[in-house]
PDBQT receptor file of N, H, CA, C and O in Angstrom, charges set to zero:
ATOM      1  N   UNK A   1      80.217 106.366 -75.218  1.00  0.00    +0.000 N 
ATOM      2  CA  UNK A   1      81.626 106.100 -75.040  1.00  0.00    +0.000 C 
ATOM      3  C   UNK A   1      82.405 107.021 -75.968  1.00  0.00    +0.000 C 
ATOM      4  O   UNK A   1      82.020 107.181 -77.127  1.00  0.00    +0.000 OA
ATOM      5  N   UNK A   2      83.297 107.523 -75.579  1.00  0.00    +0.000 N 
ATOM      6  H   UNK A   2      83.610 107.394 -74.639  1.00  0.00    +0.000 HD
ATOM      7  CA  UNK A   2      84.305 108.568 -76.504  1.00  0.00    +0.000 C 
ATOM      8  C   UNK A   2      85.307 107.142 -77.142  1.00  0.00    +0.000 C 
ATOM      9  O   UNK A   2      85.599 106.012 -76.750  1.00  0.00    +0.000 OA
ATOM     10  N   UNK A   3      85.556 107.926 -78.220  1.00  0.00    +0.000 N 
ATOM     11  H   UNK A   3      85.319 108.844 -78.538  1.00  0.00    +0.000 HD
ATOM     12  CA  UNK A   3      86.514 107.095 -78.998  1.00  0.00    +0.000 C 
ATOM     13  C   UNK A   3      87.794 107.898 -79.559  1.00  0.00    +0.000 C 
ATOM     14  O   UNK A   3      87.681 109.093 -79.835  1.00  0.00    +0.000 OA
ATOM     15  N   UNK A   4      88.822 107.321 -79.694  1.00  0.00    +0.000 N 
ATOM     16  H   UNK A   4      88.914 106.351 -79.469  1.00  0.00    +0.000 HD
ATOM     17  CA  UNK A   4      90.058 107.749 -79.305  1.00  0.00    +0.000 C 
ATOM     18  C   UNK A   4      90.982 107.451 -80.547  1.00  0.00    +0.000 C 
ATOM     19  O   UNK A   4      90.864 106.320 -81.017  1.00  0.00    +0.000 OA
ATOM     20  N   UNK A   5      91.849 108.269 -81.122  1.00  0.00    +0.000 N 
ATOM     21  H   UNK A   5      91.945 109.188 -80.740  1.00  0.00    +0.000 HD
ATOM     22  CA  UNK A   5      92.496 107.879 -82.138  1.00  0.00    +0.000 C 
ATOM     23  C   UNK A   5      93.967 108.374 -81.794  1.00  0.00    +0.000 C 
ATOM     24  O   UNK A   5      94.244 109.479 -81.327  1.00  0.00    +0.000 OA
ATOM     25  N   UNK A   6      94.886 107.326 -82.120  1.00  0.00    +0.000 N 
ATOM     26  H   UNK A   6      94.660 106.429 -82.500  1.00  0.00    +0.000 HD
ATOM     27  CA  UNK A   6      96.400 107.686 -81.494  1.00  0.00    +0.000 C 
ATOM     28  C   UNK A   6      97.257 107.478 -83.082  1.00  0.00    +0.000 C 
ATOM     29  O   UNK A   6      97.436 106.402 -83.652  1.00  0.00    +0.000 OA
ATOM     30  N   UNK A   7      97.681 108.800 -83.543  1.00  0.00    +0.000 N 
ATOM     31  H   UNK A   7      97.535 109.675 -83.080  1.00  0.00    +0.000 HD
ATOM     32  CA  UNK A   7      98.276 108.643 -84.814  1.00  0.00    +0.000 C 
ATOM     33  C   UNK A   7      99.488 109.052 -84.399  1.00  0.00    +0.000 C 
ATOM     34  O   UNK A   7      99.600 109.912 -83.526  1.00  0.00    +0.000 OA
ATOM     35  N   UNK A   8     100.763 108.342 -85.122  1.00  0.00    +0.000 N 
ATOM     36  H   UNK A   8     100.672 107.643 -85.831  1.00  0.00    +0.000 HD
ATOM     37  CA  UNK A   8     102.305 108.181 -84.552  1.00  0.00    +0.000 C 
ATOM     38  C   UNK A   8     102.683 108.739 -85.446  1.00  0.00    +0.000 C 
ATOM     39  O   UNK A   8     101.990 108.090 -86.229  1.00  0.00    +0.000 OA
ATOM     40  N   UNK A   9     103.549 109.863 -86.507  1.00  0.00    +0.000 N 
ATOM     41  H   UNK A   9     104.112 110.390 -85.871  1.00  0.00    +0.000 HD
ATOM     42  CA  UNK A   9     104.409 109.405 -87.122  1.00  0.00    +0.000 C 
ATOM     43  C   UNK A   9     105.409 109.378 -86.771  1.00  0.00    +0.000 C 
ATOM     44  O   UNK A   9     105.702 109.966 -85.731  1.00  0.00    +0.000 OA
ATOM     45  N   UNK A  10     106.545 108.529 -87.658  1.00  0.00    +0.000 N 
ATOM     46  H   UNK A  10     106.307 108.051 -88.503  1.00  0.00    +0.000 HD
ATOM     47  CA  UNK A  10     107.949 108.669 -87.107  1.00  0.00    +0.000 C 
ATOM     48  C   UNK A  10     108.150 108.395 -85.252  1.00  0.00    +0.000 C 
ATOM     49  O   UNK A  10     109.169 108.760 -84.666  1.00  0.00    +0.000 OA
ATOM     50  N   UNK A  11     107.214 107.841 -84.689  1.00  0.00    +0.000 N 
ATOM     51  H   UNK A  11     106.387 107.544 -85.165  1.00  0.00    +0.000 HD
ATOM     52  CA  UNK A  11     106.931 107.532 -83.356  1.00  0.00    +0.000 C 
ATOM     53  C   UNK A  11     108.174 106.933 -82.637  1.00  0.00    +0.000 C 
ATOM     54  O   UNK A  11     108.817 107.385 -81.689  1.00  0.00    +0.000 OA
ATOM     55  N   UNK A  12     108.406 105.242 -83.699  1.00  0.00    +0.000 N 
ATOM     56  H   UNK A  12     107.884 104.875 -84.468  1.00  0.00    +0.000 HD
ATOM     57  CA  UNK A  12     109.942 104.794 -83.133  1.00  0.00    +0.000 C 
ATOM     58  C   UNK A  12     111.012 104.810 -83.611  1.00  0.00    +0.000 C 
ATOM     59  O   UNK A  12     110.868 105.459 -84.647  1.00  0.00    +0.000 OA
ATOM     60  N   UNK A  13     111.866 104.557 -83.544  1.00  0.00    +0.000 N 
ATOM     61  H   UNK A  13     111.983 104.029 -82.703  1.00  0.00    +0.000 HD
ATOM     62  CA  UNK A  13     113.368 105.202 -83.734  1.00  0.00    +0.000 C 
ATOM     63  C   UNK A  13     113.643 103.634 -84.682  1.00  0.00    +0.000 C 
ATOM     64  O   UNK A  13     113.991 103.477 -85.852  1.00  0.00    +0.000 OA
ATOM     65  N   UNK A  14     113.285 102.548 -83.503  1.00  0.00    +0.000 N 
ATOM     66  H   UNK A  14     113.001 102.676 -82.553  1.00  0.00    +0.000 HD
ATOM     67  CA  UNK A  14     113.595 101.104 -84.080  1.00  0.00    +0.000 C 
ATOM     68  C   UNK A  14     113.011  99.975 -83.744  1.00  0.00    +0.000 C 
ATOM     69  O   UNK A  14     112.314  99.986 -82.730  1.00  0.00    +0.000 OA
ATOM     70  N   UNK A  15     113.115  99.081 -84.300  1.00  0.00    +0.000 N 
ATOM     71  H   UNK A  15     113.681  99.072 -85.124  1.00  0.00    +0.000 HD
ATOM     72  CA  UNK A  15     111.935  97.624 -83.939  1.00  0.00    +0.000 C 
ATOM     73  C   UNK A  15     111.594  97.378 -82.154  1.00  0.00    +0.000 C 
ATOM     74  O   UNK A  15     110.499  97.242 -81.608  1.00  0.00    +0.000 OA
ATOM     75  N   UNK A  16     112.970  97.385 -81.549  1.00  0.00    +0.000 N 
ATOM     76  H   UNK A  16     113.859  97.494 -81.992  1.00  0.00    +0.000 HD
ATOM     77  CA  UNK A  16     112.608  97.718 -80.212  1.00  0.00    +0.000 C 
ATOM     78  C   UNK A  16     111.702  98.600 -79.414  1.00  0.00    +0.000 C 
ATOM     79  O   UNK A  16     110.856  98.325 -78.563  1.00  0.00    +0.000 OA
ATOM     80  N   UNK A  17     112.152  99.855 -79.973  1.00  0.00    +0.000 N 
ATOM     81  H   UNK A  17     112.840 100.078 -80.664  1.00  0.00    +0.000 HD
ATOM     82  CA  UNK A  17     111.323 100.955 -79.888  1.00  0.00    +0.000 C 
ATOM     83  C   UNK A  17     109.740 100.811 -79.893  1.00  0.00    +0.000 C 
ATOM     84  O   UNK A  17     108.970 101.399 -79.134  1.00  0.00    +0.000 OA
ATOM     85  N   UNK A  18     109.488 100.129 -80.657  1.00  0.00    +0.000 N 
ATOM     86  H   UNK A  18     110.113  99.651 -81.273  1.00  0.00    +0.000 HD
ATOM     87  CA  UNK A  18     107.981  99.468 -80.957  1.00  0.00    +0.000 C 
ATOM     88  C   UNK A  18     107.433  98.250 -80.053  1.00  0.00    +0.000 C 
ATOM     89  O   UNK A  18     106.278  97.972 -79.730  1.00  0.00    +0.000 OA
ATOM     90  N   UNK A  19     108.666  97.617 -79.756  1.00  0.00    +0.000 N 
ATOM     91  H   UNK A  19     109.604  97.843 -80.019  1.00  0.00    +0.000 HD
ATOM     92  CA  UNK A  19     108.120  96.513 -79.451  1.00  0.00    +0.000 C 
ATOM     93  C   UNK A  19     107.633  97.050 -77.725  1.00  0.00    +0.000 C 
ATOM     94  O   UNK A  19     106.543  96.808 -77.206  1.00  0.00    +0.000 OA
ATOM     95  N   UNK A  20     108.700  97.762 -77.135  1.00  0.00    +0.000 N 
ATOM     96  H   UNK A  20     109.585  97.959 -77.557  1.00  0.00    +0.000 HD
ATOM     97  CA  UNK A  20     108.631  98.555 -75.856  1.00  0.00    +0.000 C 
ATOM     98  C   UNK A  20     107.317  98.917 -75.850  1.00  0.00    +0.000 C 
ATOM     99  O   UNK A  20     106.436  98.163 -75.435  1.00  0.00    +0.000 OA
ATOM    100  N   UNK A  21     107.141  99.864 -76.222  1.00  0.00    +0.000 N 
ATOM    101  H   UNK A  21     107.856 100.476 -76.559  1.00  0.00    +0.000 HD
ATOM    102  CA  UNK A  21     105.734 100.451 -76.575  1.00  0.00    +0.000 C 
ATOM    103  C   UNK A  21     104.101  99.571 -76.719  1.00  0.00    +0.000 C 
ATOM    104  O   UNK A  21     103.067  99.936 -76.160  1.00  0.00    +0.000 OA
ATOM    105  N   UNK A  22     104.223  98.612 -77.431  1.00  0.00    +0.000 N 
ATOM    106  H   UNK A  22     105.063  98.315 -77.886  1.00  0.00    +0.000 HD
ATOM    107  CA  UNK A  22     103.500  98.054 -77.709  1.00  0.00    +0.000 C 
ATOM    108  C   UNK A  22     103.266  97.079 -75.909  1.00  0.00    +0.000 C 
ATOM    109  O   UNK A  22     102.188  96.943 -75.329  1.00  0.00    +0.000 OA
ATOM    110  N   UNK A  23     104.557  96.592 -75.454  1.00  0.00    +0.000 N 
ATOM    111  H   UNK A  23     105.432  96.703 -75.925  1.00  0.00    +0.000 HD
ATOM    112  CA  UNK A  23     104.310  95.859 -74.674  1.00  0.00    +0.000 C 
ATOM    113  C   UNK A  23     103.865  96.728 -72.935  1.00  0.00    +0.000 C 
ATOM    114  O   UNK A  23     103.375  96.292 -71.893  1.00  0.00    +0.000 OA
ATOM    115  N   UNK A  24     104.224  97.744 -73.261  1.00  0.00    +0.000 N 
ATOM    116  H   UNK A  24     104.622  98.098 -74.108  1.00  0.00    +0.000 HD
ATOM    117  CA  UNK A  24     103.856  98.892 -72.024  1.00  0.00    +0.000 C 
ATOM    118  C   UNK A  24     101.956  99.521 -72.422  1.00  0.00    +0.000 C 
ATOM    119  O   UNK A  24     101.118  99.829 -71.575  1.00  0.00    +0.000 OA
ATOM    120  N   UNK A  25     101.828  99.530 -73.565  1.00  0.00    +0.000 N 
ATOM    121  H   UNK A  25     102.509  99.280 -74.253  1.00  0.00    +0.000 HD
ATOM    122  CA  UNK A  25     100.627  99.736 -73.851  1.00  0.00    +0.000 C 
ATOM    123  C   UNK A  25      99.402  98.292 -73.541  1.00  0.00    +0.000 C 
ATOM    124  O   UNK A  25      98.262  98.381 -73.085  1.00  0.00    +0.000 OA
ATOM    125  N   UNK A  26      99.888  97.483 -73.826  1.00  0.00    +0.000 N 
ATOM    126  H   UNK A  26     100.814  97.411 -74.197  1.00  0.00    +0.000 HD
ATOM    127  CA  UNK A  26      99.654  96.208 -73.380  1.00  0.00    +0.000 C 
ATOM    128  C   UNK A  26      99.146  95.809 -72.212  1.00  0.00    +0.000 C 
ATOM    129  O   UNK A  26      98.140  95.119 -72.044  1.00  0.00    +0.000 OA
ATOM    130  N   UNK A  27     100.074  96.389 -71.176  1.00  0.00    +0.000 N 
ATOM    131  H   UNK A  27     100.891  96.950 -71.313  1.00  0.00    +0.000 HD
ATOM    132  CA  UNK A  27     100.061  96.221 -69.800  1.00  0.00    +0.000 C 
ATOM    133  C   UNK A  27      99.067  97.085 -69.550  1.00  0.00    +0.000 C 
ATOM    134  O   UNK A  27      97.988  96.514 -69.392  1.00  0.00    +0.000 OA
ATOM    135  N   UNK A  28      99.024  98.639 -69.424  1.00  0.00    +0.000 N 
ATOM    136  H   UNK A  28      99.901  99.103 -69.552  1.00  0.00    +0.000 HD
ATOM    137  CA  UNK A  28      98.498  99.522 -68.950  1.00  0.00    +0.000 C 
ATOM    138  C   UNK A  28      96.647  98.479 -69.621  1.00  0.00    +0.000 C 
ATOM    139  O   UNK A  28      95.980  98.092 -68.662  1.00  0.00    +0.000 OA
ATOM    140  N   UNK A  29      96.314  98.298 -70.381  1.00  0.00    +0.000 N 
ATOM    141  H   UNK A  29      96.856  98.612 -71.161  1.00  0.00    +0.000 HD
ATOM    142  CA  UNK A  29      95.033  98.213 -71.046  1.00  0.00    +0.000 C 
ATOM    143  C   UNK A  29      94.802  97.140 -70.324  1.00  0.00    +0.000 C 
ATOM    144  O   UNK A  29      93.713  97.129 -69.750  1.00  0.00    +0.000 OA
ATOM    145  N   UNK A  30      95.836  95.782 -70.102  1.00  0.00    +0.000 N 
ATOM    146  H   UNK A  30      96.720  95.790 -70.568  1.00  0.00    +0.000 HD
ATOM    147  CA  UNK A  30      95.491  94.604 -69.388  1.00  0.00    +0.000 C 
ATOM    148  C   UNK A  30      94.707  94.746 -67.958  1.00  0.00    +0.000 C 
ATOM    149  O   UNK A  30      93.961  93.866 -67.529  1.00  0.00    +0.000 OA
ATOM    150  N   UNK A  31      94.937  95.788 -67.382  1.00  0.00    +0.000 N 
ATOM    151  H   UNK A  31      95.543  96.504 -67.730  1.00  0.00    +0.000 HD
ATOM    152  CA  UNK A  31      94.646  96.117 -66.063  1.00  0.00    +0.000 C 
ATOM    153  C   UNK A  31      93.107  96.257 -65.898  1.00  0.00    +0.000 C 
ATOM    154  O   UNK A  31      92.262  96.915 -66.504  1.00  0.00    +0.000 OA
ATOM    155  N   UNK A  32      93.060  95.421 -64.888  1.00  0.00    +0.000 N 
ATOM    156  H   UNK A  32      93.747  94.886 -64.396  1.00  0.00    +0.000 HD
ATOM    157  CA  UNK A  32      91.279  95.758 -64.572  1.00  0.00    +0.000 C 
ATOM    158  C   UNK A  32      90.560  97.117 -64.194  1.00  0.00    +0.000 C 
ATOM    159  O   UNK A  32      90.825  97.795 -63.201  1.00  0.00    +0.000 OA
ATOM    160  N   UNK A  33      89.912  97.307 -64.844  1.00  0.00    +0.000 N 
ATOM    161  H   UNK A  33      89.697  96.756 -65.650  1.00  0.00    +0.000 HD
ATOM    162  CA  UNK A  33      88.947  98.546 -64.749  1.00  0.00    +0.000 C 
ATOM    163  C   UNK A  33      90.130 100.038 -65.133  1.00  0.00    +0.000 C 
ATOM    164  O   UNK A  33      90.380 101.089 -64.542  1.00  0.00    +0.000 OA
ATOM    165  N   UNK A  34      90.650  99.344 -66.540  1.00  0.00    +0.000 N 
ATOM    166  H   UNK A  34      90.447  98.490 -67.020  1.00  0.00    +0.000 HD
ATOM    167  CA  UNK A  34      91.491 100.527 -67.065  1.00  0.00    +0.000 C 
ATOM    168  C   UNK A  34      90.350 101.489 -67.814  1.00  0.00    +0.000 C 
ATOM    169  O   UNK A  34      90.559 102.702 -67.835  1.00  0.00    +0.000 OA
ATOM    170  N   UNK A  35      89.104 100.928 -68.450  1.00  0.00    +0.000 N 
ATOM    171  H   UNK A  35      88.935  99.942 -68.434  1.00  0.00    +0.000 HD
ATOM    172  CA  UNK A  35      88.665 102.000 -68.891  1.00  0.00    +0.000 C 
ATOM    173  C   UNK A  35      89.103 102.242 -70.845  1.00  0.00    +0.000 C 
ATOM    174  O   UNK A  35      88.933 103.166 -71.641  1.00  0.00    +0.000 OA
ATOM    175  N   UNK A  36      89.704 100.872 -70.929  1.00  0.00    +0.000 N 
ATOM    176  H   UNK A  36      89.842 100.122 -70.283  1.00  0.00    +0.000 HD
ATOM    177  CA  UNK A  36      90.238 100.591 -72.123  1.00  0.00    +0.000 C 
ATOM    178  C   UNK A  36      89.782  99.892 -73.042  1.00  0.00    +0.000 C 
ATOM    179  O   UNK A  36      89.228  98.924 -72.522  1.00  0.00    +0.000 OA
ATOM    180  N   UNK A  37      89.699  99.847 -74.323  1.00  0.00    +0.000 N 
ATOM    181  H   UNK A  37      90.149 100.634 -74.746  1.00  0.00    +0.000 HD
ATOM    182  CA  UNK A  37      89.205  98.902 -75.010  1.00  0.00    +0.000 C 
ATOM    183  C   UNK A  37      89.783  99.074 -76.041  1.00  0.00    +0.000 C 
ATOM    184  O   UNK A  37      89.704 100.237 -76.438  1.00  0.00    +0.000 OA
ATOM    185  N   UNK A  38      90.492  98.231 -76.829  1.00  0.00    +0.000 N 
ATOM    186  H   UNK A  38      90.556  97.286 -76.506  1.00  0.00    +0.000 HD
ATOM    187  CA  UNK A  38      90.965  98.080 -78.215  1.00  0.00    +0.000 C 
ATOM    188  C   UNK A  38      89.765  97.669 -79.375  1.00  0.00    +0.000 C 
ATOM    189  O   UNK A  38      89.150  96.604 -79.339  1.00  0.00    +0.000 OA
ATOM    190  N   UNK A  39      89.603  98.523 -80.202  1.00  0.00    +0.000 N 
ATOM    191  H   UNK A  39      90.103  99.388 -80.231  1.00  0.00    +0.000 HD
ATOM    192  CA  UNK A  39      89.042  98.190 -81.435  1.00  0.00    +0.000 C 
ATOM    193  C   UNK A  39      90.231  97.739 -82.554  1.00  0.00    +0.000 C 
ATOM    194  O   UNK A  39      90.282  96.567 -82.927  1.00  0.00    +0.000 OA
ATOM    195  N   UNK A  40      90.795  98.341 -82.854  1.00  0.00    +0.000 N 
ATOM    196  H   UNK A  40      90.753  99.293 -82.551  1.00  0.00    +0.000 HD
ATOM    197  CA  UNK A  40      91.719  98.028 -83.491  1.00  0.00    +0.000 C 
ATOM    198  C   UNK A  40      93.113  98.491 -83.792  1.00  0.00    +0.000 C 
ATOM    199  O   UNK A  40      93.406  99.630 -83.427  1.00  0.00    +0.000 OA
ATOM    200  N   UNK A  41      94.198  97.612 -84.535  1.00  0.00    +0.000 N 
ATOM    201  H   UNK A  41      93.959  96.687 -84.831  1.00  0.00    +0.000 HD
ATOM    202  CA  UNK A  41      95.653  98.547 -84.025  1.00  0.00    +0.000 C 
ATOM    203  C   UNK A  41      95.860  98.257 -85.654  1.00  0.00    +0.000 C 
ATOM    204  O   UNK A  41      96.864  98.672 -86.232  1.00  0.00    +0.000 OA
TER     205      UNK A  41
């Protein structure tokens, strides 16, 4: 399995900004047979 590292800086502007993100990243991974796996955030 390849493993994947996603480094942000300065990524969001503001708490929203994050929260958007987080909840669109969320979705996409929720999806069956995304091919995704969270180790850790």
């Amino acid at each position: 399995m390849d493993v994947y590292v996603i480094v942000r800086r300065n990524g969001w502007k503001t708490a929203q900004d994050l929260q958007e993100a987080a909840t669109r990243s969320t979705t996409e991974a929720d999806k069956p047979d995304s091919g995704v796996r969270w180790i850790r955030s």
